[in-house]
HTML snippet that shows the backbone in 3Dmol.js (N, CA, C, O; Angstrom):
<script src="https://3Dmol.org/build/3Dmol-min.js"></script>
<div id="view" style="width:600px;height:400px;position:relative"></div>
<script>
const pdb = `
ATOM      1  N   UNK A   1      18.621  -1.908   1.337  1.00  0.00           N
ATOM      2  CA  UNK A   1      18.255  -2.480   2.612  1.00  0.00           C
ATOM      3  C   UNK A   1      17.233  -3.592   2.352  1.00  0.00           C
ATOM      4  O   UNK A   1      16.286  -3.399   1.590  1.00  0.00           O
ATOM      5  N   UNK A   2      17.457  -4.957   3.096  1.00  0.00           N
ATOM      6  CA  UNK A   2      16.617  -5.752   2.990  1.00  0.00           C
ATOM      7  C   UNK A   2      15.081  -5.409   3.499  1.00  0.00           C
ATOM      8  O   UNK A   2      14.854  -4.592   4.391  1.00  0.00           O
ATOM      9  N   UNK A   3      13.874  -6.293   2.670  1.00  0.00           N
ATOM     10  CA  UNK A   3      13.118  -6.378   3.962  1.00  0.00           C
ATOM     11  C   UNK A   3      12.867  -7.294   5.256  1.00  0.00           C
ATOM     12  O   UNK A   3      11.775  -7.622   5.720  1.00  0.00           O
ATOM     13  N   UNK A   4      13.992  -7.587   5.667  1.00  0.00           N
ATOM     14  CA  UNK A   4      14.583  -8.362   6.609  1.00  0.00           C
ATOM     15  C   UNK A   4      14.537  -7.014   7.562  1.00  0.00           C
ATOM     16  O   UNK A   4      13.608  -6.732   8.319  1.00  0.00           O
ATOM     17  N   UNK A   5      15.595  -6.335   7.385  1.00  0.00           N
ATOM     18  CA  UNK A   5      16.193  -5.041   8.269  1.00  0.00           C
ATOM     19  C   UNK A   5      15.075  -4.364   8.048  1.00  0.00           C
ATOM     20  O   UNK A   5      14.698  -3.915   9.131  1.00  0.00           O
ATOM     21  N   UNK A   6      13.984  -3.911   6.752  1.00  0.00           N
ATOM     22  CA  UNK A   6      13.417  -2.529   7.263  1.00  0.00           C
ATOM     23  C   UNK A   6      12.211  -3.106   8.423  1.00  0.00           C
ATOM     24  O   UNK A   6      11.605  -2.257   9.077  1.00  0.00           O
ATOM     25  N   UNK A   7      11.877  -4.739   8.649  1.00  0.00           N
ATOM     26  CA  UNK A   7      10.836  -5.036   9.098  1.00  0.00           C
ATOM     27  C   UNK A   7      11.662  -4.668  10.737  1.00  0.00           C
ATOM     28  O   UNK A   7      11.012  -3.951  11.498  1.00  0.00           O
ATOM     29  N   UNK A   8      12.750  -5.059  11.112  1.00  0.00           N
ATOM     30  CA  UNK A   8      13.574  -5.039  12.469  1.00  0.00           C
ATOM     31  C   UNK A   8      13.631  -3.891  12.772  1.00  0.00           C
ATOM     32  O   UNK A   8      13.474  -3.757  13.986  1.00  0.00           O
ATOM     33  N   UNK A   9      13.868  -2.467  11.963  1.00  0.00           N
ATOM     34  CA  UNK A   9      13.881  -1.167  12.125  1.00  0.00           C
ATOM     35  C   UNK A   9      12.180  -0.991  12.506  1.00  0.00           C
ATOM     36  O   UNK A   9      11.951  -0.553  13.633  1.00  0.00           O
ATOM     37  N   UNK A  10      11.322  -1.221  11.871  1.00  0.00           N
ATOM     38  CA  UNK A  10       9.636  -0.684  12.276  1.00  0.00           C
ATOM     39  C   UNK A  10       9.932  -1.402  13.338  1.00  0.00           C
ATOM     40  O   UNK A  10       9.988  -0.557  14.231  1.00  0.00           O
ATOM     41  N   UNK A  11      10.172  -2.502  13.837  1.00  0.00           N
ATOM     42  CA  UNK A  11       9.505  -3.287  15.363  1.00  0.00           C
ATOM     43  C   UNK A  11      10.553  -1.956  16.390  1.00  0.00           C
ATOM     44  O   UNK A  11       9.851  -1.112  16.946  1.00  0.00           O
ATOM     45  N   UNK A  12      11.986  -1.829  16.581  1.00  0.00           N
ATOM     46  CA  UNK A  12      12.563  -0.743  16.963  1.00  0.00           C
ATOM     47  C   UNK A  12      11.758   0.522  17.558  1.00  0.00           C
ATOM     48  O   UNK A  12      11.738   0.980  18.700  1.00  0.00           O
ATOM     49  N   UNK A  13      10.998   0.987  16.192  1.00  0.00           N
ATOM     50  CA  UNK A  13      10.662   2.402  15.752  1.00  0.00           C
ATOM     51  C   UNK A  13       9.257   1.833  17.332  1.00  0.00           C
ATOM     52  O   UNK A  13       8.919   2.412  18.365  1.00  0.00           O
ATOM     53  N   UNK A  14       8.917   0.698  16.806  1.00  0.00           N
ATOM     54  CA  UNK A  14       7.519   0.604  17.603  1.00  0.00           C
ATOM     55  C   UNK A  14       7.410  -0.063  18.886  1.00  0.00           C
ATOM     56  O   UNK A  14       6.368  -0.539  19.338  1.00  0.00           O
ATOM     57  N   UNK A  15       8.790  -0.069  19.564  1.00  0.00           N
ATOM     58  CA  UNK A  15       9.096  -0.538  20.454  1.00  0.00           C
ATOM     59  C   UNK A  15       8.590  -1.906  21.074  1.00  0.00           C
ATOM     60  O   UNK A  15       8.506  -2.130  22.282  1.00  0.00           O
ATOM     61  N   UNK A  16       8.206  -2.948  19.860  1.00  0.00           N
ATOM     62  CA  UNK A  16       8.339  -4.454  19.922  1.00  0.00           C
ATOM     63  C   UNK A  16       9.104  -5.001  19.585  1.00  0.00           C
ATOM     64  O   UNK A  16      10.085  -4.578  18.974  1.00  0.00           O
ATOM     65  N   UNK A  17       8.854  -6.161  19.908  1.00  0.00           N
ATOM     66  CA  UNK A  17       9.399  -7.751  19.143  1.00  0.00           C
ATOM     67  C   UNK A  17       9.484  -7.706  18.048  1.00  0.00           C
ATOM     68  O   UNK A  17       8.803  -6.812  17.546  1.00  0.00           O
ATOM     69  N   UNK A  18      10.276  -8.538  17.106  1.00  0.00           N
ATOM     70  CA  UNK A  18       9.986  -9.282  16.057  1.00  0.00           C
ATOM     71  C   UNK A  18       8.886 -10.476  16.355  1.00  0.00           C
ATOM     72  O   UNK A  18       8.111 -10.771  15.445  1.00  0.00           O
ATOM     73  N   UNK A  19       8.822 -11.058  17.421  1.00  0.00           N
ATOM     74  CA  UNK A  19       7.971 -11.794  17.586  1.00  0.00           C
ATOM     75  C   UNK A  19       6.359 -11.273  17.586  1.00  0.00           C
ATOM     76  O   UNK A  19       5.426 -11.784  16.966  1.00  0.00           O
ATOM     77  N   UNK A  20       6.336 -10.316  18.310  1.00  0.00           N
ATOM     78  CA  UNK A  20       5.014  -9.762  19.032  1.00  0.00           C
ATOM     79  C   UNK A  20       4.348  -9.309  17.367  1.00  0.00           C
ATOM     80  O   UNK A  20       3.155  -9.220  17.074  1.00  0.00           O
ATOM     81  N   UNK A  21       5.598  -9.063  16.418  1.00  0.00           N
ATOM     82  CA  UNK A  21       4.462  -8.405  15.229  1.00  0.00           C
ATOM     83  C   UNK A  21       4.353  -9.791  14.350  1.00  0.00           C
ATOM     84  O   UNK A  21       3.390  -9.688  13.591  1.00  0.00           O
ATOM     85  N   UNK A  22       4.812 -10.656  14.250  1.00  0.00           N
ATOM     86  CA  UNK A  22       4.783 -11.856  13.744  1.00  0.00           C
ATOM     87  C   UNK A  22       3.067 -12.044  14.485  1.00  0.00           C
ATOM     88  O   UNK A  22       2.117 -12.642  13.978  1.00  0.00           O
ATOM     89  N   UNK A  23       3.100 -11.502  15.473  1.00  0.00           N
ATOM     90  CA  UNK A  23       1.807 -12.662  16.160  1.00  0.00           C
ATOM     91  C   UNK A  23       0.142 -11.503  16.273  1.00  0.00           C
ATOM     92  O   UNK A  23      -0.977 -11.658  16.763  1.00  0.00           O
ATOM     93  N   UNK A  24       0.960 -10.217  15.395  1.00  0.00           N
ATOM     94  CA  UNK A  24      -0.223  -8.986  15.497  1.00  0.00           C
ATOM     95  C   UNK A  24      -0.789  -9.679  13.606  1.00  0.00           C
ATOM     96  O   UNK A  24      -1.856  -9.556  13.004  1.00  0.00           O
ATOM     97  N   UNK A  25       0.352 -10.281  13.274  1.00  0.00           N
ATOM     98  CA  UNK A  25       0.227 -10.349  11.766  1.00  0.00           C
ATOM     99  C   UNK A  25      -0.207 -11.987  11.479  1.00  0.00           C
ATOM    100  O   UNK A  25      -0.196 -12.497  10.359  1.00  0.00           O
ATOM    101  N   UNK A  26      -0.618 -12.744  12.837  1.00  0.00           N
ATOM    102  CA  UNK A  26      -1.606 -13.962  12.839  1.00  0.00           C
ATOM    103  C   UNK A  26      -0.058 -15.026  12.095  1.00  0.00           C
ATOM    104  O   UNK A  26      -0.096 -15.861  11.191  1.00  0.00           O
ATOM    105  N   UNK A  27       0.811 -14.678  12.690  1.00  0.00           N
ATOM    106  CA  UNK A  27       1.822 -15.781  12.655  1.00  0.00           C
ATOM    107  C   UNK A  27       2.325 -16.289  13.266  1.00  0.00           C
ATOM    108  O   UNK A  27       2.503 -15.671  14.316  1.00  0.00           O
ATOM    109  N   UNK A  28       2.828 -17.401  13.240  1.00  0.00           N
ATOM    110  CA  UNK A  28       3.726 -17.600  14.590  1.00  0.00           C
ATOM    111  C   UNK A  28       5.016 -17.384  14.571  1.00  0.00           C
ATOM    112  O   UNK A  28       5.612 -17.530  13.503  1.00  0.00           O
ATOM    113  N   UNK A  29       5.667 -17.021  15.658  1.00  0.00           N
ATOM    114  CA  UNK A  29       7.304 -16.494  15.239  1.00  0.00           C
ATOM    115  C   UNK A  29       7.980 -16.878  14.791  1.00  0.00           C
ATOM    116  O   UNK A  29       8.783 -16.137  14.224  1.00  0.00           O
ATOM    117  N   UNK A  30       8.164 -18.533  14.714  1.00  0.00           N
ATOM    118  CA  UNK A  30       9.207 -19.384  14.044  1.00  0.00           C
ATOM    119  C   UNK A  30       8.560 -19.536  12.661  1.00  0.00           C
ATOM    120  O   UNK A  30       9.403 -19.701  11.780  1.00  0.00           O
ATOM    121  N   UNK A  31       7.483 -19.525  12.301  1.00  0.00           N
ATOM    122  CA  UNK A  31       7.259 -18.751  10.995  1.00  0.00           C
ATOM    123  C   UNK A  31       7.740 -17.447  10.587  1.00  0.00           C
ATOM    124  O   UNK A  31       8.835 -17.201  10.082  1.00  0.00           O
ATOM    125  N   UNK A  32       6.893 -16.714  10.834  1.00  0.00           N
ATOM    126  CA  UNK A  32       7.777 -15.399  10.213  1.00  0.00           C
ATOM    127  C   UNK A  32       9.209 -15.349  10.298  1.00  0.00           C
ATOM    128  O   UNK A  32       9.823 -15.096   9.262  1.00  0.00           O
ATOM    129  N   UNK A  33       9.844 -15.549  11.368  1.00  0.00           N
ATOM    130  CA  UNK A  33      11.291 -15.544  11.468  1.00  0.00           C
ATOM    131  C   UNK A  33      12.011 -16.246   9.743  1.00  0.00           C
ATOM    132  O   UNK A  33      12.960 -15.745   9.140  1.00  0.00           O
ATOM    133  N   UNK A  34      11.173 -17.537   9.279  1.00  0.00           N
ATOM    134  CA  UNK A  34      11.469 -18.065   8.474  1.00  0.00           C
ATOM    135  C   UNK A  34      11.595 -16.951   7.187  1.00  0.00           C
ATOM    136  O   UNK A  34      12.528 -16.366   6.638  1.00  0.00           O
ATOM    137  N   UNK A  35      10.135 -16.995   7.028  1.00  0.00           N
ATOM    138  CA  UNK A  35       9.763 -15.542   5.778  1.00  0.00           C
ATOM    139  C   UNK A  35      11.091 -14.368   5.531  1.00  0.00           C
ATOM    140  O   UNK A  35      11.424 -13.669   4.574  1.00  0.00           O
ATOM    141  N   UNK A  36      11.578 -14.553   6.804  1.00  0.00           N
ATOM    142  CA  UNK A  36      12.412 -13.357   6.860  1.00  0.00           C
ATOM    143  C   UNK A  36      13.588 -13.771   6.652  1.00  0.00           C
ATOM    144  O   UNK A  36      14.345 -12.991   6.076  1.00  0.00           O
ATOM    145  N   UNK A  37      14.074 -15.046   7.031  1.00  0.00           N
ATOM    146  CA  UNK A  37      15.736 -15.631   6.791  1.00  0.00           C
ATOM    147  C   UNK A  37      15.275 -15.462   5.123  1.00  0.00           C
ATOM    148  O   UNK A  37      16.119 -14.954   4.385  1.00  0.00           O
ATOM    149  N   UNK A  38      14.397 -15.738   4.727  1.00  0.00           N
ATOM    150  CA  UNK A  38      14.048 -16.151   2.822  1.00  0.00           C
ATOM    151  C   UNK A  38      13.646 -15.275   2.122  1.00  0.00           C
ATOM    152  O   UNK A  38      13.356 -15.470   0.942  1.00  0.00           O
ATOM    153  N   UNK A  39      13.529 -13.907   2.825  1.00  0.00           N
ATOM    154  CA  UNK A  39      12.921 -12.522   2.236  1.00  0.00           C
ATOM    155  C   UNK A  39      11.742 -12.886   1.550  1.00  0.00           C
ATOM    156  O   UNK A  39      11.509 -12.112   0.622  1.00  0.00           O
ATOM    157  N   UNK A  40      10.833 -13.888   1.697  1.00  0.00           N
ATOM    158  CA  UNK A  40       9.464 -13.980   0.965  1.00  0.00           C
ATOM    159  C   UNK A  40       8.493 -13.865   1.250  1.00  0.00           C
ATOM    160  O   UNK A  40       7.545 -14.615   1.014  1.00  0.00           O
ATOM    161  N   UNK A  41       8.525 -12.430   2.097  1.00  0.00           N
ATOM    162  CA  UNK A  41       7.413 -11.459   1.908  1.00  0.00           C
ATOM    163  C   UNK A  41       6.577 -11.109   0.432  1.00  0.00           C
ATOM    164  O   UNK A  41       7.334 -10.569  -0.375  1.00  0.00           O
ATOM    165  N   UNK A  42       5.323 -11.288  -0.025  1.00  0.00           N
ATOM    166  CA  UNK A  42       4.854 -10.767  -0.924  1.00  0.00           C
ATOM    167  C   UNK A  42       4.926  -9.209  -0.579  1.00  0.00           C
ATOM    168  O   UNK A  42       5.381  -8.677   0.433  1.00  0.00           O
ATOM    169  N   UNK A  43       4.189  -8.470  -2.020  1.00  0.00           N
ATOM    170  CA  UNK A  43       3.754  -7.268  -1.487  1.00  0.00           C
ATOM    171  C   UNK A  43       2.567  -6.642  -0.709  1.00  0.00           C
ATOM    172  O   UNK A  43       2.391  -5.534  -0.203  1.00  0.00           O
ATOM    173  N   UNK A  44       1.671  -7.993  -0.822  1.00  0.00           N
ATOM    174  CA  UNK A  44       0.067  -7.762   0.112  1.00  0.00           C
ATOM    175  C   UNK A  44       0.610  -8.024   1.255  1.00  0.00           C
ATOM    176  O   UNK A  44       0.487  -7.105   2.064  1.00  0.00           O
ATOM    177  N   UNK A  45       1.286  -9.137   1.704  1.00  0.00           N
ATOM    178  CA  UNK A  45       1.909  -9.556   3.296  1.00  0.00           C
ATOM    179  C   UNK A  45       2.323  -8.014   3.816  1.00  0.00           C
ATOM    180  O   UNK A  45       1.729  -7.355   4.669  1.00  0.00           O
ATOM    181  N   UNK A  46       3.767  -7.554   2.891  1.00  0.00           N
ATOM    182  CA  UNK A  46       4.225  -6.434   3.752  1.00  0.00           C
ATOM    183  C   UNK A  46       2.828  -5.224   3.845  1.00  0.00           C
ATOM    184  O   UNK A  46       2.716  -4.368   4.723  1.00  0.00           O
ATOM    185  N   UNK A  47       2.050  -5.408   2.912  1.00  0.00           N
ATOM    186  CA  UNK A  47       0.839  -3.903   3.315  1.00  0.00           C
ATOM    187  C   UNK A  47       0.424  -4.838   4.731  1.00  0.00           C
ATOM    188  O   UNK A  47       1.028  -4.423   5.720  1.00  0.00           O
ATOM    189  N   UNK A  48      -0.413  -5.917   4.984  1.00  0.00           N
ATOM    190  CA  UNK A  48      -0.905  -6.177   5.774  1.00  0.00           C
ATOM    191  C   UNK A  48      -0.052  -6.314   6.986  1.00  0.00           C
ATOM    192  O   UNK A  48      -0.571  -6.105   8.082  1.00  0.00           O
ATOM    193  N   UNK A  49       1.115  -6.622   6.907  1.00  0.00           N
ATOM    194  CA  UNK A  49       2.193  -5.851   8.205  1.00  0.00           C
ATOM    195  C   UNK A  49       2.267  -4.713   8.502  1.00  0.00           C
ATOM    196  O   UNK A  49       2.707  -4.549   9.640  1.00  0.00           O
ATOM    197  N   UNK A  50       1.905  -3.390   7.705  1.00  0.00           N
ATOM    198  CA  UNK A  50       2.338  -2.125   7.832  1.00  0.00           C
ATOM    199  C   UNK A  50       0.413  -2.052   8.737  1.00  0.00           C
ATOM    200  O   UNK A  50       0.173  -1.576   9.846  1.00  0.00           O
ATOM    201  N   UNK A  51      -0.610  -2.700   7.754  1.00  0.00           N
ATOM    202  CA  UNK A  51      -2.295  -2.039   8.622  1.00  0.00           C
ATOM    203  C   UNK A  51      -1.737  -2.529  10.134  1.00  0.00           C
ATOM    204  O   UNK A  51      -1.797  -1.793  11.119  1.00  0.00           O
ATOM    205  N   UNK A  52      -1.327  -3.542  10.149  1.00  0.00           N
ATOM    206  CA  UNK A  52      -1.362  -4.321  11.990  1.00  0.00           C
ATOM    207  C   UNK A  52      -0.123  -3.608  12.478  1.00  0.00           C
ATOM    208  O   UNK A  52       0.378  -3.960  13.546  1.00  0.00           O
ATOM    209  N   UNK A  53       0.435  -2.573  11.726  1.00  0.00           N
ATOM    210  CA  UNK A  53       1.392  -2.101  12.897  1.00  0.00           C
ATOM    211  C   UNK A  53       1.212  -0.846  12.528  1.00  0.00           C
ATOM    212  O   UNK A  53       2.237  -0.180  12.381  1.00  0.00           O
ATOM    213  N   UNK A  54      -0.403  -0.042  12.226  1.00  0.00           N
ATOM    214  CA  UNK A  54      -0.370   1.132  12.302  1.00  0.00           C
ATOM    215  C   UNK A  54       0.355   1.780  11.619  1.00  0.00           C
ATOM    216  O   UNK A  54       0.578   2.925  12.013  1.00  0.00           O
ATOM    217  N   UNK A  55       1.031   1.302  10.290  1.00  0.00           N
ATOM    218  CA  UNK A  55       1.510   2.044   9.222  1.00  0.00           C
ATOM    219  C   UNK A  55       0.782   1.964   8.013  1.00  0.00           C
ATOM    220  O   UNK A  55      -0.326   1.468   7.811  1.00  0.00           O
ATOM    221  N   UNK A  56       1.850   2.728   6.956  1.00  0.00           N
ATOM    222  CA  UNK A  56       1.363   2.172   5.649  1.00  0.00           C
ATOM    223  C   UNK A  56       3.047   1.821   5.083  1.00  0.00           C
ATOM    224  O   UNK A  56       4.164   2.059   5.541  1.00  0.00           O
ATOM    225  N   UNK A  57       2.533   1.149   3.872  1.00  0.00           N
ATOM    226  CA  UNK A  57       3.940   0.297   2.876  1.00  0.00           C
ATOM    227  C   UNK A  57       3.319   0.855   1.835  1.00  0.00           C
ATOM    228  O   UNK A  57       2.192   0.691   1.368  1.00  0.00           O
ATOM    229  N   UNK A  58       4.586   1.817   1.416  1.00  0.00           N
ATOM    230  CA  UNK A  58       4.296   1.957  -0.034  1.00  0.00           C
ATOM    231  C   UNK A  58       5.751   1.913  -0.338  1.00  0.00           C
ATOM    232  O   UNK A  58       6.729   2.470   0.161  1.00  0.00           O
ATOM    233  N   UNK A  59       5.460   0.465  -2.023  1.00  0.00           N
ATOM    234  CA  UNK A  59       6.347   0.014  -2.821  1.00  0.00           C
ATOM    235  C   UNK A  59       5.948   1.163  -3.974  1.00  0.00           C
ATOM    236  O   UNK A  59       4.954   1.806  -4.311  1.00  0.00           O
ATOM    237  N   UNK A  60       7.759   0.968  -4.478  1.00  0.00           N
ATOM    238  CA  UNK A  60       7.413   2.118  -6.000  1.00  0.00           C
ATOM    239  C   UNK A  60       8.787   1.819  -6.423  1.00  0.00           C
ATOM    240  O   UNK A  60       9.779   1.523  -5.757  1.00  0.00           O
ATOM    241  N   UNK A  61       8.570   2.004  -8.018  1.00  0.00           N
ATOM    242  CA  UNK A  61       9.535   2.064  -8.639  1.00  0.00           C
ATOM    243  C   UNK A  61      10.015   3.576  -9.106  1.00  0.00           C
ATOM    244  O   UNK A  61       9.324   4.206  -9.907  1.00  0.00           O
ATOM    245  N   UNK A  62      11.119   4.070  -8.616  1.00  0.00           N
ATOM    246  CA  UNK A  62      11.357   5.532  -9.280  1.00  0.00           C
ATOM    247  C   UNK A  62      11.931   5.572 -10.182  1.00  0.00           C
ATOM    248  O   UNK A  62      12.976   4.950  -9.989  1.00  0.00           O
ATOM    249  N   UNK A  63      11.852   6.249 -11.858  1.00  0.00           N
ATOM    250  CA  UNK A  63      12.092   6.247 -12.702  1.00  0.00           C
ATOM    251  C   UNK A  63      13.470   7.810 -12.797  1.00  0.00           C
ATOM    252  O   UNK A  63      13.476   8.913 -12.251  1.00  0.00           O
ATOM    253  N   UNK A  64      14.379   7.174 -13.693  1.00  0.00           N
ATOM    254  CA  UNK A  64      15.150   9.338 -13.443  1.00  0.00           C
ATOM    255  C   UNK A  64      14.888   9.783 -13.216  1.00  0.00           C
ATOM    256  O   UNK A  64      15.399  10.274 -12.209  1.00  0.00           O
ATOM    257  N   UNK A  65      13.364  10.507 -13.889  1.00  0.00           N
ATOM    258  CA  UNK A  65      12.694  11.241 -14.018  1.00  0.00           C
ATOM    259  C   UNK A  65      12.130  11.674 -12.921  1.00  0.00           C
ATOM    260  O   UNK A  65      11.906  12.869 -12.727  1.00  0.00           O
ATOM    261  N   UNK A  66      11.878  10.855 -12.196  1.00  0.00           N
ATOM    262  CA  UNK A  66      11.182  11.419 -10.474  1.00  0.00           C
ATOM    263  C   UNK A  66      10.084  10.627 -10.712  1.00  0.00           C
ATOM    264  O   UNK A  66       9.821   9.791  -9.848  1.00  0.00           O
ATOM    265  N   UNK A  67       9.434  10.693 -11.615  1.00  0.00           N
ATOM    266  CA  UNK A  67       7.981   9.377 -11.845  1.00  0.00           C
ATOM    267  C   UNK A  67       8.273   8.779 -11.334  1.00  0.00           C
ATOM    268  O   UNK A  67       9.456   8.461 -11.455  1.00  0.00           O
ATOM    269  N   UNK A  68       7.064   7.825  -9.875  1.00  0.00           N
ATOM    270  CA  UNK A  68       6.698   6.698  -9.737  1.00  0.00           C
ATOM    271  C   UNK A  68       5.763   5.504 -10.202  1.00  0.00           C
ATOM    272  O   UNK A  68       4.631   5.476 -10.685  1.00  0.00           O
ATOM    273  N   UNK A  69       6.836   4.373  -9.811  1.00  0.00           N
ATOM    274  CA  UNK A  69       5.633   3.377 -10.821  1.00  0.00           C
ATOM    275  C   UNK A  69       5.130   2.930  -9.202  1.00  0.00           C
ATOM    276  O   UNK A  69       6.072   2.720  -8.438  1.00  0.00           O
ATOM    277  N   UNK A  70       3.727   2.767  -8.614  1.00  0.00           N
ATOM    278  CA  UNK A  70       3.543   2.307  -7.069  1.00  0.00           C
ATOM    279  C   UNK A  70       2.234   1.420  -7.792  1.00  0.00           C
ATOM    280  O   UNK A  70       1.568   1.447  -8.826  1.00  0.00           O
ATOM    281  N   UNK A  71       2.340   0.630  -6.531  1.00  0.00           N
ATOM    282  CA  UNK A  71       1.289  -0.289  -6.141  1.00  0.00           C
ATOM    283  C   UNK A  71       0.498  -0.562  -5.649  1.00  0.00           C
ATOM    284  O   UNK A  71       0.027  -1.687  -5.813  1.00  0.00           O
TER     285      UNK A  71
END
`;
const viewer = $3Dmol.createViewer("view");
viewer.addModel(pdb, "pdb");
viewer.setStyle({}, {cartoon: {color: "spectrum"}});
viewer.zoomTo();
viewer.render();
</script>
């Protein structure tokens, strides 16, 4: 799943906009909208999307083993 779609699924889950969190996250919509046609979200952007929408983002790499590599 992109983070295109998982960002459209949280606004869903949180019963906003794509716009309204673009603008909790000090952007403007036709910006972010952009970020998102180009998937170039860093990984600090998506944490600081998850604090302004009352979540958390946790990235990880899972190894066979069940080990995570996180960030």
């Amino acid at each position: 799943m992109s983070v295109s779609e998982q960002l459209k699924i949280l606004c869903v889950k949180l019963d906003i906009s794509v716009a309204e969190l673009a603008r909790l996250f000090g952007r403007s919509p036709q910006a972010f909208s952009q970020k998102m046609k180009r998937e170039s979200f860093t990984v600090n952007e998506l944490k600081e999307i998850a604090e302004v929408a009352g979540c958390k983002y946790v990235g990880s790499f899972e190894l066979p083993n069940g080990e995570k590599v996180e960030y």
